[in-house]
C-alpha positions as CSV (number, residue, x, y, z in Angstrom):
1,X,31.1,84.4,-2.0
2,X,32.7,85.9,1.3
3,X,34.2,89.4,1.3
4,X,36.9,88.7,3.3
5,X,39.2,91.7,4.5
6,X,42.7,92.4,4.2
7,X,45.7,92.9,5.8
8,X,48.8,95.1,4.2
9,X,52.3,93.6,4.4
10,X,55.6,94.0,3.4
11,X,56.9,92.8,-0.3
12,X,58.8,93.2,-2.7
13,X,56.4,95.1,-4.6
14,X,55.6,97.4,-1.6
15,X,53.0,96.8,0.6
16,X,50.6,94.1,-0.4
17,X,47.1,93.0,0.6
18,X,47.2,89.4,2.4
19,X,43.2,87.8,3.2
20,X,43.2,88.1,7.3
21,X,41.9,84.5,7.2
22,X,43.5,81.8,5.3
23,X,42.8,78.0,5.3
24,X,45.6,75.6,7.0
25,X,46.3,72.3,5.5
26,X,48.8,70.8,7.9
27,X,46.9,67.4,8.6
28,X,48.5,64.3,10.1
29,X,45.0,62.1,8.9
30,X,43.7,63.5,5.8
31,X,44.9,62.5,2.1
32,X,45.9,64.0,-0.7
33,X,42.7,63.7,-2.1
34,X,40.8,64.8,0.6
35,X,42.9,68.3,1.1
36,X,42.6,68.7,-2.8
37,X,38.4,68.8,-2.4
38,X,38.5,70.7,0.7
39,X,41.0,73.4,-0.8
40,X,38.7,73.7,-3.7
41,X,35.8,73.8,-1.7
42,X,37.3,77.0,0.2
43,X,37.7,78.6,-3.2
44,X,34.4,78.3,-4.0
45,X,33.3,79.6,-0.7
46,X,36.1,82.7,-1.0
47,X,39.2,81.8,0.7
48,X,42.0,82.7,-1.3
49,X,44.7,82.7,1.2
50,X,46.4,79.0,1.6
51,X,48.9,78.3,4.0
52,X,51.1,75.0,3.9
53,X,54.7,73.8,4.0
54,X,57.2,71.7,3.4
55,X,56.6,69.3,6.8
56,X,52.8,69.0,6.0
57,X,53.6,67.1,2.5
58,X,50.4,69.4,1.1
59,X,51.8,71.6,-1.4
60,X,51.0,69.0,-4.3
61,X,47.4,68.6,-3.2
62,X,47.2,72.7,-2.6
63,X,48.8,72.9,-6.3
64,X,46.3,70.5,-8.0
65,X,43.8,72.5,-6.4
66,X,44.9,75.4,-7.4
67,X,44.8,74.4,-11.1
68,X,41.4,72.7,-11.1
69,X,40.3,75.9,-9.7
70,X,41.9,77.4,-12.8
71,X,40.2,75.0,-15.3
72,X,37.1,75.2,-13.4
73,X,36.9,79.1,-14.1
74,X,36.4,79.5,-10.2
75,X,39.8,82.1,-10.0
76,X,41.0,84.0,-13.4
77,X,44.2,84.0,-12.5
78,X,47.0,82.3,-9.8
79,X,47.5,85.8,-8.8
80,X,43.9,85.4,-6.8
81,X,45.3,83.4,-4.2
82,X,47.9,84.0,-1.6
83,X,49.9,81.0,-1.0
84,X,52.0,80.3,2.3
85,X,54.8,77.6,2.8
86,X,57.5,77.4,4.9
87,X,60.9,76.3,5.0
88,X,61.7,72.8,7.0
89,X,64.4,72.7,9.8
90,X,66.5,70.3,7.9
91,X,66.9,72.8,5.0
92,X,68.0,75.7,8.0
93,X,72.0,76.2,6.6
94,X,72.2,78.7,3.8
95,X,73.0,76.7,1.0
96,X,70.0,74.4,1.8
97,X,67.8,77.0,1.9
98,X,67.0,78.0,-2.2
99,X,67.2,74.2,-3.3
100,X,63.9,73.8,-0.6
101,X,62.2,76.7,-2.1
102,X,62.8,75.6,-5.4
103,X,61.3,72.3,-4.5
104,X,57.8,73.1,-2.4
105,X,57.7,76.0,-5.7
106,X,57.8,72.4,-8.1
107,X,55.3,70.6,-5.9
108,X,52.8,73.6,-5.6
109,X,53.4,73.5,-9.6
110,X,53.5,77.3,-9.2
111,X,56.5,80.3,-10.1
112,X,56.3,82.4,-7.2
113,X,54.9,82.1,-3.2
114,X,53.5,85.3,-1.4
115,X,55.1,84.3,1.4
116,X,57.9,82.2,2.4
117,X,58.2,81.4,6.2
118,X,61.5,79.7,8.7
119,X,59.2,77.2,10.0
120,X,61.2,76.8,13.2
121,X,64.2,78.7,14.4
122,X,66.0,75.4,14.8
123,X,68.4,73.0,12.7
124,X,67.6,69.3,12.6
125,X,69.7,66.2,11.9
126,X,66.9,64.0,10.9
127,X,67.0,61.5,7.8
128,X,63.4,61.0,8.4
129,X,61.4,63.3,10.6
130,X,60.2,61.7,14.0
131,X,58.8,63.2,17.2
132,X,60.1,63.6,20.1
133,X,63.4,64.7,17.9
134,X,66.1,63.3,20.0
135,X,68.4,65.6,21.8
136,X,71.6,64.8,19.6
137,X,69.6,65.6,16.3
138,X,68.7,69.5,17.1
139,X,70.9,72.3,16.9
140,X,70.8,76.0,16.5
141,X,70.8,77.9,13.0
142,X,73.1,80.3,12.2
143,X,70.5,83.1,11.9
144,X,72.0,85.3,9.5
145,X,73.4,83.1,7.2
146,X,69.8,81.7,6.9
147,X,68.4,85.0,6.8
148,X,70.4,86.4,3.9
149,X,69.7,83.2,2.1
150,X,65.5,84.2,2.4
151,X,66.5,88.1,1.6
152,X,68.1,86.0,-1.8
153,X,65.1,84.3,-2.7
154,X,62.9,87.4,-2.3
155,X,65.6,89.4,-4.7
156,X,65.0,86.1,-6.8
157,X,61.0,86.2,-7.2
158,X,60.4,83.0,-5.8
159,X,58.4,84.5,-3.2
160,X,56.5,87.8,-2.5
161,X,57.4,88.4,1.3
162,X,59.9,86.1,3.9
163,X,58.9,85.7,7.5
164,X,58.9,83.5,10.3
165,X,56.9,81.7,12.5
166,X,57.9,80.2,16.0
167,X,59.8,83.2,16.7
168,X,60.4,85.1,20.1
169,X,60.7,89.0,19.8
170,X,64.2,88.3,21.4
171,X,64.8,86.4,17.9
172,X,63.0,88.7,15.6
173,X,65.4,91.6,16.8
174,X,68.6,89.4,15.8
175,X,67.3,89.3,12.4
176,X,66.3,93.1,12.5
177,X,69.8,93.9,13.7
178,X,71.4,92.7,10.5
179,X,68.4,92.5,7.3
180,X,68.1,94.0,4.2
181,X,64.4,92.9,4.3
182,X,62.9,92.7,7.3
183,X,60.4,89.8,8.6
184,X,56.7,91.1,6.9
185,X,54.8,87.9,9.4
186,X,55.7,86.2,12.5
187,X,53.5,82.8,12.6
188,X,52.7,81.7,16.4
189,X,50.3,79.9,18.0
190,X,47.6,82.7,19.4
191,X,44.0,82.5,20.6
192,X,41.8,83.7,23.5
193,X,43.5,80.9,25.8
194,X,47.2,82.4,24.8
195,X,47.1,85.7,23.8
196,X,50.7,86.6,23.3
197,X,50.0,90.3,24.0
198,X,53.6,91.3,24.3
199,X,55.0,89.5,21.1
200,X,51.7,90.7,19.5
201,X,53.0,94.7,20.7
202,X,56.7,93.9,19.7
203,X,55.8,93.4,16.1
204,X,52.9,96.2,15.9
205,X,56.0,98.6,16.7
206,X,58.3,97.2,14.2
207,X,55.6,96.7,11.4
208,X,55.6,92.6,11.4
209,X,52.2,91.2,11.1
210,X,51.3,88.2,13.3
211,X,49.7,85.6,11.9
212,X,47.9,83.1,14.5
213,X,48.3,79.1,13.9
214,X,45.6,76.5,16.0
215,X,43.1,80.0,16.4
216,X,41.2,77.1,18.4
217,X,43.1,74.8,19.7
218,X,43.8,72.6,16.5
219,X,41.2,70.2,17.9
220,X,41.3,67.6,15.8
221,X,44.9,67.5,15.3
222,X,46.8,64.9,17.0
223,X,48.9,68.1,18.5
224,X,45.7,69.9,19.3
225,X,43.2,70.1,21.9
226,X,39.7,71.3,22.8
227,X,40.5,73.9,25.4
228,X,39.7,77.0,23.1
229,X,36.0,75.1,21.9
230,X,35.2,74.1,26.2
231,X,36.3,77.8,27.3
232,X,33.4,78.3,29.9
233,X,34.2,82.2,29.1
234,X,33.7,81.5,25.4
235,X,31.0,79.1,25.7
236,X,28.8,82.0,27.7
237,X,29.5,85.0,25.1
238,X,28.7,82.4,21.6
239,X,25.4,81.9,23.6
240,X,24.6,85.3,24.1
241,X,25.2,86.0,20.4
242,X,23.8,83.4,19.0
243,X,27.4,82.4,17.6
244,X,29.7,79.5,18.2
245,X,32.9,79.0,20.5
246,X,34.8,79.1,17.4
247,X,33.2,82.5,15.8
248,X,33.8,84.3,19.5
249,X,37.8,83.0,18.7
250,X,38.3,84.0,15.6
251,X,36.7,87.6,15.8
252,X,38.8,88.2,19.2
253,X,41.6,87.6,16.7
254,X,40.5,89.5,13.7
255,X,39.6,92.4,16.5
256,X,43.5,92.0,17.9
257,X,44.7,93.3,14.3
258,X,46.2,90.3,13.4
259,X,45.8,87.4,10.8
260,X,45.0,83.7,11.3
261,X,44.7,80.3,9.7
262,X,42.3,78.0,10.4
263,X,42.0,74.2,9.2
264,X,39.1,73.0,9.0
265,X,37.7,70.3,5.7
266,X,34.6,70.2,7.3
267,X,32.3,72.8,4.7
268,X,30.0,73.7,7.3
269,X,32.2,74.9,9.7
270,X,34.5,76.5,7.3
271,X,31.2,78.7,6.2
272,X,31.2,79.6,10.1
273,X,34.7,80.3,10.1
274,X,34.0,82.9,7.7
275,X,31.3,84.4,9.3
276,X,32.6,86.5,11.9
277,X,33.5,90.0,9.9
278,X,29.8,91.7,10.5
279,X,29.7,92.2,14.1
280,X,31.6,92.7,16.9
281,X,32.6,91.8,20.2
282,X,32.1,94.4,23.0
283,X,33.8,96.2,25.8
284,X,32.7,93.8,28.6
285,X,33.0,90.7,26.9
286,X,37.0,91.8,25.5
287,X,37.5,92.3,29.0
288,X,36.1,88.6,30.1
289,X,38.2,87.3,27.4
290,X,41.5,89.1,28.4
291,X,41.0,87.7,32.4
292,X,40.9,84.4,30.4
293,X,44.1,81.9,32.2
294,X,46.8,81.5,29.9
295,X,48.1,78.5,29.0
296,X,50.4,77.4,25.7
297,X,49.7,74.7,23.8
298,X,52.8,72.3,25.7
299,X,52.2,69.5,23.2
300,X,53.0,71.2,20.3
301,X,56.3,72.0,22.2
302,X,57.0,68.6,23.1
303,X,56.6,67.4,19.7
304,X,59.7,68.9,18.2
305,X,61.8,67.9,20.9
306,X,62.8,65.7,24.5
307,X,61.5,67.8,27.4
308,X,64.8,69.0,28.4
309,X,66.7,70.2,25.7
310,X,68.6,73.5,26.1
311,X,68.1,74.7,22.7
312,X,64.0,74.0,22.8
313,X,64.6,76.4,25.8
314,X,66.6,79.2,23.9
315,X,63.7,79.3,21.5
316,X,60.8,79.4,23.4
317,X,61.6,82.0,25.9
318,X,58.0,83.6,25.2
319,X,56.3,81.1,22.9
């Protein structure tokens, strides 16, 4: 089994150890059955960090898994694993906000989360989720009515540590103007292709751990791409040490002091995915790497909503 290392956190209980690599299980083609083995088949191989949410419609598969890993004798305890979810923009008004955590906490089948995350700084009028979200069905949130209603369900024990994830450092430092408990992670896309080095510095200084989503480009995803795996600058330093595309990715991260999930069901390449913590990348090829054109991942963007839409463009001022 993989000794994976750790990163400490803000919580409740202090600062807390979170694994730097966790397994995502947001999936647009897989069933339930299918993220149920694959989750179990991380266990085995020594994930024990799980990230989902509420949108991805995995938490009951993550919870089966997470008790046939328990009957299986393959974790002693649920306090093994480090579960993510998040909280869905049609849940973003304070009173909507516990009733949501209640409910991903009933279909994980667990008590608690370690870590409860504001999927998107954004309010939608949706009775069924569809993409592109029409203008007329997104608004903003009223940040600290939401925020206070996260702060409540830390004080509550249903989860470990609040965050956030799709949000700018302009954002973050609303919500650090006014909290009780501050953000402990700040989920955004991040890899070699975009680096996010000043949102990355913003929460260094204000003890916030990033946490990267699509690490390579969520290839594979109907949102994703394969511009991280066809890197040429990539492609030349995984043939020089005898490592794959992905590898060089991932331990660019892990060397950039921050966290990541990475989905992949596939059991080979999640063994590779975990094989990046005993060696290193070095001076000359960081610096290849950082001359590496940036470019966001503009689908993903255009997924939540119409090209134009003023309040897409309040949020993503950096993303």
């Amino acid at each position: 089994m993989e000794n994976i290392p750790k990163i400490m956190i803000s919580s409740s209980n202090g600062p807390r150890p979170m694994p730097v690599i966790g397994m995502g299980t947001a999936t647009l083609t897989a069933c339930s059955d299918e993220v149920k083995v694959a989750v179990i088949e991380a266990i085995k191989m020594g994930y024990r960090h799980f990230d989902t949410a509420a949108l991805y419609q995995t938490e009951n598969p993550v919870g089966e898994a997470i008790r046939d890993a328990l009957r299986l004798g393959l974790i002693n305890s649920r306090s093994e694993l480090f579960i993510t979810t998040k909280l869905w923009c049609d849940s973003t008004e304070r009173h909507l906000v516990i009733p949501a955590m209640k409910e991903s906490l009933r279909n994980l089948g667990i008590e608690y989360v370690d870590l409860y995350l504001i999927h998107w700084p954004l309010k939608l009028n949706q009775e069924h989720f569809k993409v592109p979200v029409p203008k007329e069905c997104i608004s903003t949130i009223d940040i600290k009515a939401v925020w206070e209603a996260m702060e409540e369900c830390q004080n509550l024990g249903l989860t470990k540590s609040i965050g956030v994830s799709n949000f700018s450092s302009r954002k973050i430092q609303q919500i650090l103007s006014f909290s009780k408990i501050p953000p402990a992670v700040n989920q955004v896309e991040m890899n070699p292709l975009w680096q996010q080095k000043q949102l990355n510095q913003f929460c260094k200084e204000n003890n916030i751990i990033v946490t990267a989503y699509s690490p390579l480009g969520a290839i594979g995803n109907a949102w994703g791409d394969n511009r991280v795996i066809e890197c040429d600058v990539l492609q030349d330093i995984a043939m020089s040490k005898a490592k794959t595309p992905a590898q060089i990715s991932l331990r660019w991260l892990y060397e950039q002091g921050v966290s990541f999930v990475v989905k992949s069901f596939n059991t080979k390449r999640m063994k590779q995915n975990l094989d990046i913590f005993n060696w290193s990348l070095g001076a000359e090829e960081l610096n290849k790497i950082s001359h590496i054109p940036q470019r966001k991942n503009v689908y993903l963007i255009g997924m939540m909503v119409s090209e134009h839409n003023d309040v897409m463009a309040d949020i993503d001022d950096e993303l």
